[in-house]
C-alpha positions as CSV (number, residue, x, y, z in Angstrom):
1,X,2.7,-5.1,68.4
2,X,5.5,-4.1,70.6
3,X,7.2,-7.4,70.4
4,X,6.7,-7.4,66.5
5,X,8.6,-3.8,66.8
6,X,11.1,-5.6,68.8
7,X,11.8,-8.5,66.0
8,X,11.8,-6.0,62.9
9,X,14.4,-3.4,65.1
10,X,16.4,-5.5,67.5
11,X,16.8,-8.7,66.2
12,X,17.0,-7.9,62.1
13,X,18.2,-4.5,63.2
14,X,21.3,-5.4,61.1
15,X,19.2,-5.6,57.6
16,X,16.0,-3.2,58.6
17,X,17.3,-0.3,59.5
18,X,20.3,0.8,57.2
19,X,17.5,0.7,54.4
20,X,15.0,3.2,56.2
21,X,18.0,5.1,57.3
22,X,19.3,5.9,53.5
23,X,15.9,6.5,52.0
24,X,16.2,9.5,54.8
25,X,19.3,10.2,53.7
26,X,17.9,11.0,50.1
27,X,15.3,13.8,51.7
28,X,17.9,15.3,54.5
29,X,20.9,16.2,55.0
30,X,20.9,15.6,51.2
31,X,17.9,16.1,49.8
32,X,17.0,14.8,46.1
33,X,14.2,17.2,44.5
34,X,12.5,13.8,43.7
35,X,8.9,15.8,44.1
36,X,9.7,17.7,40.7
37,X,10.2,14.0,38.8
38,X,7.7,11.2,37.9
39,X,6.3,9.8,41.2
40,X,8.0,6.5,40.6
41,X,11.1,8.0,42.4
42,X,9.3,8.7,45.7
43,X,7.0,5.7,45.3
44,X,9.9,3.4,45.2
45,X,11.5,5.5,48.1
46,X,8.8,4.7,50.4
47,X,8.2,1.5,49.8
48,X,12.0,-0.2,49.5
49,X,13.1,-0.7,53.2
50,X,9.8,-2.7,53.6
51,X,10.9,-4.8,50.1
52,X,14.0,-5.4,52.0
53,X,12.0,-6.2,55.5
54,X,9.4,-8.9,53.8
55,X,12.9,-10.2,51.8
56,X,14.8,-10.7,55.3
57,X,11.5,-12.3,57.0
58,X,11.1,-14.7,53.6
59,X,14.6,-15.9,54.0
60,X,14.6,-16.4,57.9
61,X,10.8,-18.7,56.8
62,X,9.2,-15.8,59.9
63,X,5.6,-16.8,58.5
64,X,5.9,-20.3,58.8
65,X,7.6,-19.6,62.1
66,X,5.0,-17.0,63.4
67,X,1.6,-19.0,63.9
68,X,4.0,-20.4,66.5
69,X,3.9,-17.4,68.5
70,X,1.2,-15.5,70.3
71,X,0.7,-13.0,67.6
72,X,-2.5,-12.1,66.1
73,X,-2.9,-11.5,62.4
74,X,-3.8,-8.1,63.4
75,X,-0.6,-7.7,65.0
76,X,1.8,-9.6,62.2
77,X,-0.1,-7.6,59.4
78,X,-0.8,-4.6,61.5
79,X,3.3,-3.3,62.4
80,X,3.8,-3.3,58.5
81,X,1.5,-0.9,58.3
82,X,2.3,0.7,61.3
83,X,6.0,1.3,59.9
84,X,4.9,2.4,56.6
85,X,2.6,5.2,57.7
86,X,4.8,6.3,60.1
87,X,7.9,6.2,57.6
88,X,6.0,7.9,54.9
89,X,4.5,10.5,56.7
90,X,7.3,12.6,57.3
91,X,9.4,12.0,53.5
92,X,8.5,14.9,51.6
93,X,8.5,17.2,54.5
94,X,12.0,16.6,55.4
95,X,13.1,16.8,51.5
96,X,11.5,20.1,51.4
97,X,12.7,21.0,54.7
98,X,16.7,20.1,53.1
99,X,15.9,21.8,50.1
100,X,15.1,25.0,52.1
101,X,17.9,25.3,54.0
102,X,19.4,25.1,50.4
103,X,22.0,22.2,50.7
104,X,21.9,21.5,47.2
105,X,20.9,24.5,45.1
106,X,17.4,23.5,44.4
107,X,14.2,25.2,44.4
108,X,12.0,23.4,47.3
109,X,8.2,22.3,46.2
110,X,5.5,24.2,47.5
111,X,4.4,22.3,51.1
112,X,1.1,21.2,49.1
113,X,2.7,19.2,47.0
114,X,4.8,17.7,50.0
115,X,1.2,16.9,51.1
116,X,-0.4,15.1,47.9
117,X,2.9,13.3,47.5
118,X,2.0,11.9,51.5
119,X,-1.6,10.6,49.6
120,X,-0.4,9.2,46.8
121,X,2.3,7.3,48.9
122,X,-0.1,5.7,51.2
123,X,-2.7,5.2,48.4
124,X,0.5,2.9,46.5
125,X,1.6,1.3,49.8
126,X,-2.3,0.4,51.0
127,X,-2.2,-1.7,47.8
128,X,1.5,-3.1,47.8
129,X,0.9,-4.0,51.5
130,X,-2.5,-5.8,50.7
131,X,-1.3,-7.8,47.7
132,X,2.0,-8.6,49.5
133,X,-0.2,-10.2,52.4
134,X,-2.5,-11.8,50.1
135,X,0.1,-13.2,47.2
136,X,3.1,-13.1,49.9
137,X,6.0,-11.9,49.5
138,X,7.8,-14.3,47.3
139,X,5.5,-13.0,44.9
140,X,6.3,-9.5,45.2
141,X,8.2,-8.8,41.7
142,X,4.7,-10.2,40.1
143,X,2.6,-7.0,41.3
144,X,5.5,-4.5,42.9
145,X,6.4,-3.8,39.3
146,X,3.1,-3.4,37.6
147,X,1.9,-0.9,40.3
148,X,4.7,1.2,39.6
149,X,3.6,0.7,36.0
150,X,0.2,2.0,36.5
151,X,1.6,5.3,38.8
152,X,4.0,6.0,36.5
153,X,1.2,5.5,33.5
154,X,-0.9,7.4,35.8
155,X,2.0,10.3,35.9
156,X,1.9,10.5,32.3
157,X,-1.6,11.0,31.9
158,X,-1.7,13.6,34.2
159,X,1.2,15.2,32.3
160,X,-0.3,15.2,29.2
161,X,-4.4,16.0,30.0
162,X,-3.4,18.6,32.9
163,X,0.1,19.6,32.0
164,X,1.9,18.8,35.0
165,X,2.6,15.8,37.6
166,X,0.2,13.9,39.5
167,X,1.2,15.7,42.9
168,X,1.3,18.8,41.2
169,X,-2.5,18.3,40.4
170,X,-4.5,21.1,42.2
171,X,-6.2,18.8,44.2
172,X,-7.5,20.4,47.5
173,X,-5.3,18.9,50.1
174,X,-7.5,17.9,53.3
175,X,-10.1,15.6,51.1
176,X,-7.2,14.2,49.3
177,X,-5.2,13.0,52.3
178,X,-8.7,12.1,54.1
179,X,-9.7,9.7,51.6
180,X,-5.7,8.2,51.1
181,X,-5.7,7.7,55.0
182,X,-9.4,5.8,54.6
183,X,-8.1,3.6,51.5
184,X,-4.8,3.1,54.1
185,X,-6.7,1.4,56.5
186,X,-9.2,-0.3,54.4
187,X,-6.8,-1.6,52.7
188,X,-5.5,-3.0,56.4
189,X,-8.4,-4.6,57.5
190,X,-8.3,-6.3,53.8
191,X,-4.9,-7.5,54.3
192,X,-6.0,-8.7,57.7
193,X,-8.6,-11.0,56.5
194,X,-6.4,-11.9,53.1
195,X,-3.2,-12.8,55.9
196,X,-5.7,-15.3,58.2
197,X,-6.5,-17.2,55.1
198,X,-3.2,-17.0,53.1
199,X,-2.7,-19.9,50.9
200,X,1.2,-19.2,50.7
């Protein structure tokens, strides 16, 4: 895992990290209210800089290249993953923590809906992660796009059964991020198996 870290942040440093360094930008020092709009805003947020990392692996042929190397599929699958959960976990905390410190005027969400927008983020990643390791990645526009279809289809619904947004949903917070965490890593172990017998 820690020479995967290595790859992703020393050798494609050039291409991996100015992409998770502007989505950061969007929550703090300038924080977008993007918790008040459709969840396509944040779901796209969390999930570009690893567009842009299976993009720059595609391109440099890292999967033919990989069963090469002493790396387990549990490794290879396991730091994308890794990176997401640790990128996503801290997003809408640091947007509310901008937006209370009132850089731009607006009205900062209440911290439970900084936490169901955490759930709803690893519930979209588990399954962009999974169908990227079992399609691969130069499929990616085949399923990326329709998932933000059915969130943002799902968003509407929401908005016009309960009256307001999916993570505005009054949801209780604790079984809501237990069972996103749970999908998370069922969705890993998936991806795991789907990875050792890719086709692509």
């Amino acid at each position: 895992m820690k020479a995967m870290l290595y790859k992703t942040f020393d050798i494609n440093v050039g291409s991996t990290l100015p992409s998770f360094i502007i989505a950061i930008l969007f929550c703090y020092p300038l924080p977008m209210p993007w918790l008040d709009m459709t969840c396509v805003f944040f779901l796209i947020l969390s999930t570009l800089p690893l567009c842009f990392l299976f993009h720059r692996e595609r391109r440099d042929r890292w999967y033919e290249l990989a069963p090469t190397f002493p790396f387990s599929p549990k490794a290879i699958v396991g730091e994308k993953y890794l990176l997401s959960f640790l990128f996503i976990l801290p997003l809408p905390f640091l947007m509310c923590l901008g937006l209370h410190l009132d850089f731009v005027g607006a009205v900062p969400p209440p911290f439970p809906v900084a936490f169901r927008a955490v759930a709803t983020m690893l519930v979209f990643s588990a399954c962009f992660l999974f169908l990227t390791f079992w399609l691969g990645p130069k499929r990616m526009l085949l399923f990326y796009l329709p998932l933000l279809a059915l969130f943002f289809a799902l968003d509407l619904l929401c908005l016009y059964e309960k009256g307001c947004l999916l993570v505005y949903l009054p949801l209780p917070i604790l079984p809501s991020l237990v069972v996103a965490v749970v999908f998370f890593l069922l969705s890993y172990r998936a991806a795991v198996g789907r990875y050792h017998h890719r086709t692509w």
